[in-house]
Residue, then its C-alpha position, 0 to 999 in steps of 0.5 A: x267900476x261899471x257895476x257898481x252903482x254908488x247911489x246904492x245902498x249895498x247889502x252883504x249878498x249884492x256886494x258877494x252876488x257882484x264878485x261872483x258876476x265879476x269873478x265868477x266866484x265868491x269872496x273867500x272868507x276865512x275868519x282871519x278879518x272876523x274881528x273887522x266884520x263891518x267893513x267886509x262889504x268896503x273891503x270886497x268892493x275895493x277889491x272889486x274896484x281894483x279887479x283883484x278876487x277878495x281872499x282873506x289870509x289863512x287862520x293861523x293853527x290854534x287860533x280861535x274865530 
């Protein structure tokens, strides 16, 4: 991707600042990944690189984040 400068060191905001100048929204962050929180930013950046909105799965009913 063009605007992603991998000699960067990437923090939270810039990775969710490029999906929103990418997207024109932000990430979509439910708590169903919460367990998997450090690698949020790998996660948003694959789905920037293959052109698809970062939107994580629906929390189940009952479930606790």
């Amino acid at each position: 991707m063009d605007n992603l400068d991998e000699k960067k060191i990437w923090s939270e905001q810039d990775i969710i600042d490029l999906h929103v100048k990418t997207f024109g929204v932000e990430p979509v962050v439910t708590g169903a990944m919460v367990w998997e929180s450090d690698t949020f930013i790998d996660r948003v950046i694959d789905a920037i690189n293959k052109g698809e909105p970062y939107v994580e799965n629906k929390v189940p009913k009952g479930v606790v984040t």
